[in-house]
N, CA, C and O atoms as a Tinker XYZ file with bonds, in Angstrom:
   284  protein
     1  N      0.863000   -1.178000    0.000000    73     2
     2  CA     0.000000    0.000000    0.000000    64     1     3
     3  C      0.904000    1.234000    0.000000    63     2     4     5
     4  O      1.773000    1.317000    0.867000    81     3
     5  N      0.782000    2.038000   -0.764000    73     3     6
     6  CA     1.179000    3.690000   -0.941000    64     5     7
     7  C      1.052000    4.464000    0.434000    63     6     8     9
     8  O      0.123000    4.465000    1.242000    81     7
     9  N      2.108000    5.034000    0.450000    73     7    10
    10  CA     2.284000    6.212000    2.080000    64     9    11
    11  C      0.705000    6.817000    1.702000    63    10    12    13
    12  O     -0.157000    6.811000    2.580000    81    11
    13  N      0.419000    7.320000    0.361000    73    11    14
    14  CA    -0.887000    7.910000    0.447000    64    13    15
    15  C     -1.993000    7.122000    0.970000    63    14    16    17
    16  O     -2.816000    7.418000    1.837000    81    15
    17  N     -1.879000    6.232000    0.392000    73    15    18
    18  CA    -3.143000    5.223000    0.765000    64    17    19
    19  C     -3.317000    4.519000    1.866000    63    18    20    21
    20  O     -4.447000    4.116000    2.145000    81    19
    21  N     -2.367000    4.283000    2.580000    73    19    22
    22  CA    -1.996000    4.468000    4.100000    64    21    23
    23  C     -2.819000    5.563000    4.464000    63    22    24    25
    24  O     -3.827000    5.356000    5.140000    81    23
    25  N     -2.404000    7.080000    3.973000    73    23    26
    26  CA    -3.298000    8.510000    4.949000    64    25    27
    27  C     -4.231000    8.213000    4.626000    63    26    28    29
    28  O     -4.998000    8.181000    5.588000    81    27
    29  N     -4.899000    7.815000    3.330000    73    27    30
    30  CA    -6.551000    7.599000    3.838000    64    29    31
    31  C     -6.995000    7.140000    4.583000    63    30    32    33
    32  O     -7.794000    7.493000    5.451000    81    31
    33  N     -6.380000    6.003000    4.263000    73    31    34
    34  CA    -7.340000    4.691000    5.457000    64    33    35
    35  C     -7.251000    5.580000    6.460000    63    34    36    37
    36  O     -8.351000    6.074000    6.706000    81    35
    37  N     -6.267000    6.032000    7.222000    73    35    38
    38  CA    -5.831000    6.344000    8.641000    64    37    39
    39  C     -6.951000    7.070000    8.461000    63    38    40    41
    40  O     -7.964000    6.468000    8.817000    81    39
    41  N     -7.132000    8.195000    8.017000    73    39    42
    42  CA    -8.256000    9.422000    7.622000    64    41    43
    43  C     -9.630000    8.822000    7.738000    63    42    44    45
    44  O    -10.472000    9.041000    8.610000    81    43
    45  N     -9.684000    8.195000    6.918000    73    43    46
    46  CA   -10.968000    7.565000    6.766000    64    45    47
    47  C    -11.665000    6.895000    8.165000    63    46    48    49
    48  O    -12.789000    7.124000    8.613000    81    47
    49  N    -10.571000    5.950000    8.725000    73    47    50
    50  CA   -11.142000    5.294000    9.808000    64    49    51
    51  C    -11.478000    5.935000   11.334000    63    50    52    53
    52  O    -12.133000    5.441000   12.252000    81    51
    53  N    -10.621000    7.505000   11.228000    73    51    54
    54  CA   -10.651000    8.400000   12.074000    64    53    55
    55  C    -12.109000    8.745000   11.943000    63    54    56    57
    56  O    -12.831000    8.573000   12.926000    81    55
    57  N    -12.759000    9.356000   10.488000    73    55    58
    58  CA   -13.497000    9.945000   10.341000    64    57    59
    59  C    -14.627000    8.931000   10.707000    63    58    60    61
    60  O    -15.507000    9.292000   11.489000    81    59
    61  N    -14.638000    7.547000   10.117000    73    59    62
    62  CA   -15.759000    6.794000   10.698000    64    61    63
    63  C    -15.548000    6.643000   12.183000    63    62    64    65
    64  O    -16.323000    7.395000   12.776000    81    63
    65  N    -15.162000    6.293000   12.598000    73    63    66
    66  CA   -14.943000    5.842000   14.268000    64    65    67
    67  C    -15.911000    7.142000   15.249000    63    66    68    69
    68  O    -16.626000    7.073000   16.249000    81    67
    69  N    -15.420000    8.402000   14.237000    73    67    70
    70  CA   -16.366000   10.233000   14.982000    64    69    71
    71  C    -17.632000    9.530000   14.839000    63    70    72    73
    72  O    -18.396000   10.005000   15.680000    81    71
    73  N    -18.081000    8.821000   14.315000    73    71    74
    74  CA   -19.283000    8.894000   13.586000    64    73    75
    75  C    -20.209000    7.452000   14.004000    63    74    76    77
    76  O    -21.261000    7.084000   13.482000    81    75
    77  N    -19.438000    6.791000   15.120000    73    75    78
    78  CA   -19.523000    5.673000   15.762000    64    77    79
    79  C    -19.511000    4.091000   15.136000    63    78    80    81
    80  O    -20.088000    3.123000   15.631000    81    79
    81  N    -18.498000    4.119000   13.621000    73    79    82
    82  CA   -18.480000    3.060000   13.110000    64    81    83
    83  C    -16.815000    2.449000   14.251000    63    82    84    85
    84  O    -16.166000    2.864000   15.212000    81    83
    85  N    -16.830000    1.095000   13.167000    73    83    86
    86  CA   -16.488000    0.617000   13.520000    64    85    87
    87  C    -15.192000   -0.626000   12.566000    63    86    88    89
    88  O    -14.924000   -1.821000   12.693000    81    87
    89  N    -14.798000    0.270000   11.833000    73    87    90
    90  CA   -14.059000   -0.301000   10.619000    64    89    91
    91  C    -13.532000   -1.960000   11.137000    63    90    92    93
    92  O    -13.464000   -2.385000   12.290000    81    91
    93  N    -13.217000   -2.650000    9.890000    73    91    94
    94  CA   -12.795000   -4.138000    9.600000    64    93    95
    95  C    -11.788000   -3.651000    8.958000    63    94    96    97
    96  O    -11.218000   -2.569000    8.815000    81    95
    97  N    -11.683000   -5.128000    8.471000    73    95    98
    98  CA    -9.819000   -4.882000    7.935000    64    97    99
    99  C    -10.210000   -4.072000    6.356000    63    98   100   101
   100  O    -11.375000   -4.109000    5.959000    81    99
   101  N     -9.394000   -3.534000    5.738000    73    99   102
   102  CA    -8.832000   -2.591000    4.479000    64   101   103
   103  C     -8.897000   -4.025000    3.562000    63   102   104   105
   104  O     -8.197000   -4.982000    3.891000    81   103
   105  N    -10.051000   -4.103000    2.056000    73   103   106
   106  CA    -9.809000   -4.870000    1.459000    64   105   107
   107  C     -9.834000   -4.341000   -0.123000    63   106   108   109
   108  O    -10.633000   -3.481000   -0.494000    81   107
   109  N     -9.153000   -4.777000   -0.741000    73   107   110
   110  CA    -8.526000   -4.444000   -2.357000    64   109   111
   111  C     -9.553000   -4.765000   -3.052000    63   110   112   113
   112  O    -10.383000   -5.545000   -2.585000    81   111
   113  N     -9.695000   -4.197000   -4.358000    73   111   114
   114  CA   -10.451000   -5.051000   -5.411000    64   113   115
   115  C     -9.584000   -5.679000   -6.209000    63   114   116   117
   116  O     -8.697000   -4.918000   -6.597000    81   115
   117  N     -9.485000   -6.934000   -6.660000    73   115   118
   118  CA    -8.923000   -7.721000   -7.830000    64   117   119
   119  C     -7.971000   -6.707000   -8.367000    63   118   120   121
   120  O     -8.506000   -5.753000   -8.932000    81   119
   121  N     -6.643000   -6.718000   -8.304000    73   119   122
   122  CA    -5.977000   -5.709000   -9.453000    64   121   123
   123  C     -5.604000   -4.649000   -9.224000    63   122   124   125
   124  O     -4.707000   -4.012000   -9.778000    81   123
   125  N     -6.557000   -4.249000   -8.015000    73   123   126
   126  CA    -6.034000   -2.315000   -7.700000    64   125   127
   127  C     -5.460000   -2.547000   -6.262000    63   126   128   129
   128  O     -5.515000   -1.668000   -5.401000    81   127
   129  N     -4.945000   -3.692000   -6.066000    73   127   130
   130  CA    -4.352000   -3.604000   -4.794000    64   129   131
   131  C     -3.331000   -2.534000   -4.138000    63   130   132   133
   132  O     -2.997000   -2.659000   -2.960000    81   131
   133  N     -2.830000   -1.441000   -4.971000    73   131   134
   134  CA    -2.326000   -0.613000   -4.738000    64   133   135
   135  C     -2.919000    0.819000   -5.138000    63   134   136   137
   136  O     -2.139000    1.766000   -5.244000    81   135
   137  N     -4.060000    0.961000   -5.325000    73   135   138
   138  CA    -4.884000    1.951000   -5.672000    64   137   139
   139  C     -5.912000    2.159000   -5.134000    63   138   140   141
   140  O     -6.301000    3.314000   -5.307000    81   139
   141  N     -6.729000    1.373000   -4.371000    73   139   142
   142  CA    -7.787000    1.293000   -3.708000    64   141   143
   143  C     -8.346000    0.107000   -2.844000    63   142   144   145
   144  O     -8.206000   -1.103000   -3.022000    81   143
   145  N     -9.242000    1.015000   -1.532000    73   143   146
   146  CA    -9.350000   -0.209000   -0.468000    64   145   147
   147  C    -10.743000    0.182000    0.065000    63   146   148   149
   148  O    -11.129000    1.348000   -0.015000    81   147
   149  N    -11.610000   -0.944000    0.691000    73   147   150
   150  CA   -13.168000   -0.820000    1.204000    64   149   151
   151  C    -12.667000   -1.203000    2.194000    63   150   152   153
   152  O    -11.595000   -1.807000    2.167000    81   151
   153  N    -13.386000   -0.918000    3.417000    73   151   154
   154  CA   -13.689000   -1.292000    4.837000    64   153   155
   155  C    -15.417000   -1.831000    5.026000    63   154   156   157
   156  O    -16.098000   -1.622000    4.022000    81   155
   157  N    -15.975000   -2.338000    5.938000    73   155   158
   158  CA   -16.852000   -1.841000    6.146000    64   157   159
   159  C    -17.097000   -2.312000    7.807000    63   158   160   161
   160  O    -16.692000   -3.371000    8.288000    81   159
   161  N    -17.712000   -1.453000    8.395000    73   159   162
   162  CA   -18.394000   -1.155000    9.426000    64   161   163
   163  C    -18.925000   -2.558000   10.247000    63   162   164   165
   164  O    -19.926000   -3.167000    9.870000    81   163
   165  N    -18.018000   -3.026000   11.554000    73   163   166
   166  CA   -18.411000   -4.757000   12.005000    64   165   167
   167  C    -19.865000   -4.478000   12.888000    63   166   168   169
   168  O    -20.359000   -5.499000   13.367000    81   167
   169  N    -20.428000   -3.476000   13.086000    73   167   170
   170  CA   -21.892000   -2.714000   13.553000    64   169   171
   171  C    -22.938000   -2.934000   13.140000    63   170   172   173
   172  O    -23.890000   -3.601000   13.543000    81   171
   173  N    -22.667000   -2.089000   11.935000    73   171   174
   174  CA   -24.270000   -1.863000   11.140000    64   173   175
   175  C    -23.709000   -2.097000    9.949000    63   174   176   177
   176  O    -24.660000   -1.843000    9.210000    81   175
   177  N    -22.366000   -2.565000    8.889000    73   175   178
   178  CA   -22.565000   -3.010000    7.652000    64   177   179
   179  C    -22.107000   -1.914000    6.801000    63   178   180   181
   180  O    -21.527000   -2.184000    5.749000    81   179
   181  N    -22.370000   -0.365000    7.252000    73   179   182
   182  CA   -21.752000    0.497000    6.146000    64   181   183
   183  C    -20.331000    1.044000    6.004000    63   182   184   185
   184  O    -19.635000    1.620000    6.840000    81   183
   185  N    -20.097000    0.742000    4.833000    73   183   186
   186  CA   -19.003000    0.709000    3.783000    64   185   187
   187  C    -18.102000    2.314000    3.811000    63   186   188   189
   188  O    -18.755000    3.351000    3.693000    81   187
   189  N    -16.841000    2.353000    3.948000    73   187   190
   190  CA   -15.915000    3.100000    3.665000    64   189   191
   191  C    -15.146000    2.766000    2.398000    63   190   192   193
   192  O    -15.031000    1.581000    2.086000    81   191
   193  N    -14.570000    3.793000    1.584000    73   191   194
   194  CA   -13.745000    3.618000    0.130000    64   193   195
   195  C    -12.859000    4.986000    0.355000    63   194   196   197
   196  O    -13.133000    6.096000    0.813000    81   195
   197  N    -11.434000    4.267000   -0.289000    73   195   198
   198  CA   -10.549000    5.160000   -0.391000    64   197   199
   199  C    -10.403000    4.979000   -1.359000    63   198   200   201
   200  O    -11.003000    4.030000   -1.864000    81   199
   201  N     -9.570000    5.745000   -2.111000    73   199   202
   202  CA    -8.715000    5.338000   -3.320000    64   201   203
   203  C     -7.765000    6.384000   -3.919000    63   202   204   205
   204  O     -8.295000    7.475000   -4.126000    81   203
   205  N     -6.409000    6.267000   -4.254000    73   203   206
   206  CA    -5.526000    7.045000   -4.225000    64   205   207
   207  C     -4.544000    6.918000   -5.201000    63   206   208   209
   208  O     -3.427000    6.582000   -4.808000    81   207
   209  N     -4.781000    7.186000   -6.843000    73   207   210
   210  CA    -4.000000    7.196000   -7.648000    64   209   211
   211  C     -3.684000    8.886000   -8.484000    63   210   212   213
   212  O     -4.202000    9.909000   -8.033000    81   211
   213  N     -3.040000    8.891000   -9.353000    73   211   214
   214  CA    -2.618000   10.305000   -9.363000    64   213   215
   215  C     -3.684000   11.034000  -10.088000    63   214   216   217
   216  O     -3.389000   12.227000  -10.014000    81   215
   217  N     -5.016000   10.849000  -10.895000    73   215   218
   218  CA    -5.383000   11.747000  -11.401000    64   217   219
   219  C     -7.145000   11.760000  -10.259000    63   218   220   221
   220  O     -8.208000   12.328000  -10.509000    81   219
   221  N     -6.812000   11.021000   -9.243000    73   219   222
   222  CA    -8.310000   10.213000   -8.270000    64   221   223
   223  C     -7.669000   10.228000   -7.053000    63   222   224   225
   224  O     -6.727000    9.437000   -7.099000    81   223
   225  N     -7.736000   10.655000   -6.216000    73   223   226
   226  CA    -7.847000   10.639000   -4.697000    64   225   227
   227  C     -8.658000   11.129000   -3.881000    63   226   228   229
   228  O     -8.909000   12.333000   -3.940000    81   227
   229  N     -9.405000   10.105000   -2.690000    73   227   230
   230  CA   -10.512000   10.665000   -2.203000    64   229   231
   231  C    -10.992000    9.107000   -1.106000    63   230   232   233
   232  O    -10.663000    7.952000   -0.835000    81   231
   233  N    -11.936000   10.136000   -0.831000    73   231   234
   234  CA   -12.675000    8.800000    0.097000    64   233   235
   235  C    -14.089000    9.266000   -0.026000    63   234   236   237
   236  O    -14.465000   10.427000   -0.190000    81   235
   237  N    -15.218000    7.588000    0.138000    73   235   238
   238  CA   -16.395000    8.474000    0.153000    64   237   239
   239  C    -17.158000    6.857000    0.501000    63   238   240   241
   240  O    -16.529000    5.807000    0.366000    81   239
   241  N    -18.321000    6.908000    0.869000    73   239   242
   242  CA   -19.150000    6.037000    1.502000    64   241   243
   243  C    -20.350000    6.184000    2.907000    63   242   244   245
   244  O    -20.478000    6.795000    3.968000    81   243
   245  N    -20.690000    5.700000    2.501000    73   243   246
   246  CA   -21.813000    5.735000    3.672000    64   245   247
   247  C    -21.735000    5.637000    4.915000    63   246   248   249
   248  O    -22.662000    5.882000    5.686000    81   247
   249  N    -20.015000    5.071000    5.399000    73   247   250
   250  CA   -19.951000    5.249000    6.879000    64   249   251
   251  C    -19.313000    6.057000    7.042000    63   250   252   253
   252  O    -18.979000    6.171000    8.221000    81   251
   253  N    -18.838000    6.917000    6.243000    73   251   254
   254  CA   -18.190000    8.676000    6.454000    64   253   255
   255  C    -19.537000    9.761000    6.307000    63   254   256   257
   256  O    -19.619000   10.695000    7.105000    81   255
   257  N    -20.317000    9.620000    5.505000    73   255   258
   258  CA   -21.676000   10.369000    5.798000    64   257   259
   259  C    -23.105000   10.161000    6.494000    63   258   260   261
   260  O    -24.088000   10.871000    6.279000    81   259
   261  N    -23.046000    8.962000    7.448000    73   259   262
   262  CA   -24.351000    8.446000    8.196000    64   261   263
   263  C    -23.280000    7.669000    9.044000    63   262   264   265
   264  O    -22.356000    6.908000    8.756000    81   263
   265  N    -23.929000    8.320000   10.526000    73   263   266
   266  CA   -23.794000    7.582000   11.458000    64   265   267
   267  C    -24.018000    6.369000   11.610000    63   266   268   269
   268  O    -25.040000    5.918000   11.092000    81   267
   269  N    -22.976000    5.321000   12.498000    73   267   270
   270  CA   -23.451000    3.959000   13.315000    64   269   271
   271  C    -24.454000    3.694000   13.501000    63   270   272   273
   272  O    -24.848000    4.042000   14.614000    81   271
   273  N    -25.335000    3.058000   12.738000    73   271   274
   274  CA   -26.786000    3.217000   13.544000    64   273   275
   275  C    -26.808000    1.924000   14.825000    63   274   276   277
   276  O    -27.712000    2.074000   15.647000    81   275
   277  N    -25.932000    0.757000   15.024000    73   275   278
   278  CA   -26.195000    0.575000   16.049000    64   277   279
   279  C    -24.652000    0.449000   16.751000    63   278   280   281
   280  O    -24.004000   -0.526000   17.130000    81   279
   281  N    -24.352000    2.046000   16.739000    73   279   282
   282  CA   -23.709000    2.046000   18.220000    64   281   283
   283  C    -23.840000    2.777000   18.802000    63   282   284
   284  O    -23.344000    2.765000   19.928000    81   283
């Protein structure tokens, strides 16, 4: 994984955790194992995405914009 893609996650899981998730492990899709990673939430199920290549970087998902609903 990329120093960048490292700061997301870190970012990302900060930002869910405010928000009372509860991230799982960082998983790849087929192929972009160095470009992008999902989490999702061991709570209620919703999904975190990073992804960090040079013309795309960002994060976005439903457990960065809606709260834990059960925590």
């Amino acid at each position: 994984m990329s120093v960048a893609l490292e700061d997301l996650c870190e970012s990302v899981e900060d930002a869910a955790r405010a928000g009372g998730h509860d991230l799982g492990d960082w998983e790849s899709p087929a192929g972009e194992e160095s470009l992008a990673r999902s989490a999702v939430c061991r709570r209620c199920g919703r999904v975190a995405y990073v992804r960090a290549e040079p013309s795309l970087a960002g994060a976005a998902g439903p457990a960065l914009n809606e709260p834990c609903s059960e925590a």
